[in-house]
Every structure is written in structure tokens, then in C-alpha cells.
N, C-alpha and C positions, 0 to 999 in steps of 0.2 A: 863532636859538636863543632860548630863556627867559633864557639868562644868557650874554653873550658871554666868552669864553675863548682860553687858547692855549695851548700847549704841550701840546696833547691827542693823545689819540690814537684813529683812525677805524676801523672795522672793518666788513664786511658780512658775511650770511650765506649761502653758497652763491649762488640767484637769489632771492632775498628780495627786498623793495623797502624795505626798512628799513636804514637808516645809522646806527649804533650811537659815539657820541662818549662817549668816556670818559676821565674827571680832566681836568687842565690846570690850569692858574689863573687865579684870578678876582682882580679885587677887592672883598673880601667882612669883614666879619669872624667871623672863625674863631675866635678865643682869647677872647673873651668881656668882651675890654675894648671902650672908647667907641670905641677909633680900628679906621676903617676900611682895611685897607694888602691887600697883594697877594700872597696865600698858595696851596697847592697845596689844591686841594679834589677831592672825592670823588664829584662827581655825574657822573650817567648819564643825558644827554639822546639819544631815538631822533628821527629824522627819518624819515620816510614821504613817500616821493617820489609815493605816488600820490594823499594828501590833502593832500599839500603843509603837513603841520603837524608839532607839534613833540611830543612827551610827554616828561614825566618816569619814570625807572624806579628801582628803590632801589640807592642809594649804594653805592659801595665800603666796604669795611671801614675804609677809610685815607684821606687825603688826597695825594693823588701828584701831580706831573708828570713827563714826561721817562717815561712808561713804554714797555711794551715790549708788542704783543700780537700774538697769532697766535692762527687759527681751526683748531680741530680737531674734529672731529666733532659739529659742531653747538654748542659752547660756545667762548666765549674765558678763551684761557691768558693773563693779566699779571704781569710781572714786576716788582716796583719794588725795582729793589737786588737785594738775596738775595732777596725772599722771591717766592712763587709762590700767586695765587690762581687760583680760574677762577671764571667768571661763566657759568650758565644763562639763559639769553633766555627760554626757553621755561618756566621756574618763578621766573624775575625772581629767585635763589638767586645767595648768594656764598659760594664755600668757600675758607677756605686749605687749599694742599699743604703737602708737605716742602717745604722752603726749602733754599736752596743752602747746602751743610754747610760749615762754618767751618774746617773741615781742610783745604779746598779752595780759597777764598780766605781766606787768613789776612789781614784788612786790619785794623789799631788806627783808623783815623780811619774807617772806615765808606763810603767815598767809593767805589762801586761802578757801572761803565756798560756796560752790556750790549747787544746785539742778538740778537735771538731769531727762530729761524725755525722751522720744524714739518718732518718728514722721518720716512717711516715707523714713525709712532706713536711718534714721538720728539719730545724738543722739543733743538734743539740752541741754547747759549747762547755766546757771544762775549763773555766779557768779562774787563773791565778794571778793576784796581784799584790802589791806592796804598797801601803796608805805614804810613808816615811819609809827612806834608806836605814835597813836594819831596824825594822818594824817587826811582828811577827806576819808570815805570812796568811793571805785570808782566801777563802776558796768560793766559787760558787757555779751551779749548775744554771745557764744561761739555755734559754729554748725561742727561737726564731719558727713562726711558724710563716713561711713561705706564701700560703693563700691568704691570710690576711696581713702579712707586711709587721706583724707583732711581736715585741720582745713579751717573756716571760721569764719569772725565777722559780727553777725546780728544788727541789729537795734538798739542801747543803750537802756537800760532801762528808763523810766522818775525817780525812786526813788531813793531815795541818804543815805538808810540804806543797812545794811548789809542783804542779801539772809536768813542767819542763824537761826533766829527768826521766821520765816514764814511756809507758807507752799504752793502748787501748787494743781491747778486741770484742769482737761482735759478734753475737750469732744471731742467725738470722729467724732462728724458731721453727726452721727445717727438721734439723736433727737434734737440736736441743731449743728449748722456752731461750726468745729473746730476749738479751741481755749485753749490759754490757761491761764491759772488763777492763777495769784499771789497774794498772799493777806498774809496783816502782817498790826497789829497794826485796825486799820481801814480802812485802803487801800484795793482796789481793781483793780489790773491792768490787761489790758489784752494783749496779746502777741498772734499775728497770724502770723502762723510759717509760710503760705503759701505766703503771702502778704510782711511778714518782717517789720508789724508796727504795733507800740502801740498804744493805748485806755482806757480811764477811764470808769470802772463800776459800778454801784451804789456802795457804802461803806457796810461796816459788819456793823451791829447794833451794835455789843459789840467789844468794844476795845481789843484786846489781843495779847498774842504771844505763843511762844510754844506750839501751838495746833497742829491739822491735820485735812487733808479735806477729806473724800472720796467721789466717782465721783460713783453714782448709776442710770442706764438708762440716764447720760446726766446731770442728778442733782447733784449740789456737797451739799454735809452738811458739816460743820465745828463745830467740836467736842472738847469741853475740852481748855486746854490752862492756862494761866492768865492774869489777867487784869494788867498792871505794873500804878501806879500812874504817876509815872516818869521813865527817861529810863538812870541817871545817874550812879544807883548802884545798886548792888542786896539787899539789904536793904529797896528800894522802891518798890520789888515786895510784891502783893498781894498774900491770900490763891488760888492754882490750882481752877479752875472752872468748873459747872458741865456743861455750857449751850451745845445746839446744836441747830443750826441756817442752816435752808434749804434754797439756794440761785438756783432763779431759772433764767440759762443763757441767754445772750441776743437771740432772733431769737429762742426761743425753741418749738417747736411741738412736740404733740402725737403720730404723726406720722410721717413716717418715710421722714426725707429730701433728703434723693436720694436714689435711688435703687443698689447702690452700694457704700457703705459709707466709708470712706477715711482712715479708722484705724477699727479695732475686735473691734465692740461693743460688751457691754454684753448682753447677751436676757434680754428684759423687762422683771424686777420684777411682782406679780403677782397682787400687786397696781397697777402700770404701766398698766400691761394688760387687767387689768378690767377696765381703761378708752379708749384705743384703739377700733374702729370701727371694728364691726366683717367683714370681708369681704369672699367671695369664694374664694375654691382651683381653679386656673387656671385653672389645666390637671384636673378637673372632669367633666363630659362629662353630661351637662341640658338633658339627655335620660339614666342617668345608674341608679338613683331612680326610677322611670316607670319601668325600664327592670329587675331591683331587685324584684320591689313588684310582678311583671304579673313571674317570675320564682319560688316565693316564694307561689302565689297563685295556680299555677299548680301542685306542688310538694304534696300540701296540698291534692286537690283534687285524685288525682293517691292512695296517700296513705288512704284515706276515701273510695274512691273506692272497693280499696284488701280489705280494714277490714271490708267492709259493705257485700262484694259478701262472707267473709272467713266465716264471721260470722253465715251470711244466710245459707250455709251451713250445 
């Protein structure tokens, strides 16, 4: 990168070859005194895998870390806290949305953590907040619907920890019923966006937090993390961990659950596809092998023909 960072967050576009890094922190200074310290900053570096270089594009409106983003229709949705911008790639444009209405989470201390996922022209949000420092935590299932510019509230969550620690996984209703997947600590909960209720999952094997799930063919794996003994201080955490644990979703098939599936799967990996049943092309027509081989054998003979009479000759 131009300026090394972290706490960022990455996004691509559909099969683009660009890698889109956005906020994080630097250390930079930001406030306009002498000293230089380690602040949330605003920039927007693209990576180009196929020139292998770096560019800059224009700033966020804010200086964020810890955000939250999701791609929908060719733009990214970020969330920082309440508010809601989106970023145009294609006109290098930043616009704020509505922002998540204050009715909704009523927090005095500001202290808000979210995950964000995208589901039929929806943005659905997960999050967490503190009314008072050392409050108990309160949860709530927030839904943006896109076409009409509208907050909603989904279903409460059942858990009574903070979003922040965890992480999510999706399936797309390919190879298994859409759903989605919370899990932190041991927990496994699950959220159906279509239905608007929750569900317990079997548990993770290994206890952790700060890990991450990815969601391949319908399967999620959860990767990395630590195991915390206790969750009163950072003192009680343990060394990062290397496990990876494949969890496979309720309702899940090899093949495909409907012929028109409810979100972009990805194509079956080639694991994946070496257990799927071979099946026929539709449009190929049970007489165009016969009518290949009886053109392929005439062709043969015509030409044996001329080189047998040219020959004789």
C-alpha cells in the first residue's frame, strides 16, 4: 500500500481485478498539531492485481475504523456506528444515506457495533449497543430496505453479548435454505431474514472470538480467533489460534435447492464439483452424437476415395 494501515476494511467488485481498501488507521497526523499518534483515517487505496500497483481514490467523508461494508449493486454500503454511506467506484462519489434512526438505538454514550450483511435489496444490520458505560448490553436486528430508503426492526436477537467479538456467515439458498449465521464464543445462532426468526445451531467445538467465517459453496469454515479463559479483561486472553473448523448448515445439499437461488452463489469449488451428479446438457439434442459420428465417417471415406483413385493414378 502507499500508507500501511489496519483495522481496514477490503471489498471487491463482482470479477473485477481491483481490491478496494477502505479506512483503518494510520499513523498520521490528523488534528493539525506537531505530534504525530495513531488516528482513524479516511483514505481509499485500490490494488490492481493485474498491474500489480497501488492508486489512490477520494477519501471518505470521515475518518473510520472498525467499519462495516457490503457490496450491492456495483457500489459499497459502509456503516460507521449509526450512520450509512455508500461509495460509487465507478464516479469515485461518496454519498451519506439515512442513518440508523435514534428511536431505534437509543444509546447516551455513542458506543455502537454492528455487522452488516446485504439480502434481497436489503441491507440487514446486527447490532450492538450500550444505553450507560457498564450497562448491560442490548442487541437489535436493524433492516434498511434500499428501494424505499426505510429503516425497520427485525426480530431481537436471543444473545446478550456484544456483535463485536464474532463473526457472520451466509448461505445463499444454493446448496443450503438461506440463512444467516452468528456465532461468537461457542454460540451458534441463526437468523432467517425471510421468515424474521431465530434459531439455535449446533455449537462451534472450540470456544473463541475474534476470528472469521468464510462461506464456500454454502459451507462456512471458521478460521483463527482466540480462545479467552474469561471475558472480564484483556489479561485473560489466550495466545491467537491456528484451528479451522468446517461447519456444515442445516438443510444442506449437493445439489442444487432451487433452480433459481435467492442471492449470487458462487460456482461449486472443484471439491464440491467432484461430488455433484453428472447430469445432460438440456439443448443437446439425443441424435447430434449419431449425426456427428455418420458426417465424420463420410468425410473420411470421400477423402480415402481421391487419395486411393489419385494415387492409382
Amino acid at each position: 500500500m502507499n500508507t500501511g494501515s489496519d483495522f481496514l476494511q477490503t471489498a471487491c467488485l463482482g470479477h473485477t481485478v481491483k481490491i478496494y481498501c477502505i479506512g483503518g488507521e494510520r499513523y498520521q497526523n490528523y488534528d493539525g498539531s506537531s505530534d504525530v499518534s495513531r488516528c482513524p483515517c479516511g483514505d481509499v487505496e485500490v490494488y490492481d492485481v493485474v498491474t500489480d500497483s497501488w492508486s489512490a481514490k477520494k477519501n471518505m467523508p470521515f475518518n473510520g475504523s472498525y467499519l462495516d461494508v457490503v457490496v450491492v449493486a456495483e457500489n459499497f454500503f459502509v456503516i460507521d456506528g449509526s450512520n450509512l454511506y455508500v461509495y460509487d467506484p465507478a464516479a469515485d462519489l461518496w454519498t451519506k444515506k439515512d442513518s440508523i434512526p435514534t428511536d431505534k438505538v437509543s444509546t447516551t454514550n455513542g458506543a455502537i457495533y454492528s455487522s452488516v450483511v446485504a439480502n434481497n435489496n436489503r441491507l440487514i444490520v446486527f447490532c450492538s449497543y450500550f444505553t450507560d458505560a457498564g450497562s448491560p448490553c442490548k442487541n437489535k436486528v436493524l433492516i434498511y430496505d434500499l428501494e424505499t430508503k426505510v429503516w425497520s426492526e427485525g426480530c431481537a436477537p436471543p444473545y446478550s453479548y456484544a456483535v463485536s467479538g464474532g463473526a457472520i456467515g451466509v448461505t445463499s439458498g444454493f446448496f443450503a435454505p438461506q440463512k444467516i449465521y452468528t456465532l461468537q464464543y461457542t454460540n451458534n445462532y441463526v437468523y432467517d431474514p425471510i421468515d424474521d426468526i431465530w434459531s439455535v445451531a449446533k455449537n462451534m467445538p472450540t470456544e473463541r472470538r475474534a476470528f472469521d467465517v468464510a462461506v464456500l459453496d454454502d459451507i462456512l469454515y471458521v478460521i483463527g480467533g482466540y480462545s479467552p479463559h474469561h471475558f472480564a479483561s484483556h489479561s485473560d486472553f489466550t495466545e491467537p489460534i491456528s484451528i479451522n473448523e468446517q461447519y456444515t448448515p442445516i438443510g444442506y445439499s449437493f445439489t442444487s435447492l432451487n433452480s433459481e437461488p435467492t442471492a449470487t452463489p458462487s460456482l461449486p469449488s472443484e471439491s464440491t464439483a467432484a461430488l455433484l451428479p453428472s447430469e445432460p446438457v438440456a439443448s443437446k439434442s439425443f441424435l447430434a452424437e449419431p449425426i456427428m459420428i455418420v458426417i465424420v465417417l463420410t468425410v473420411c471415406i470421400v477423402v480415402a476415395t481421391v487419395l486411393f483413385f489419385y494415387f492409382r493414378t
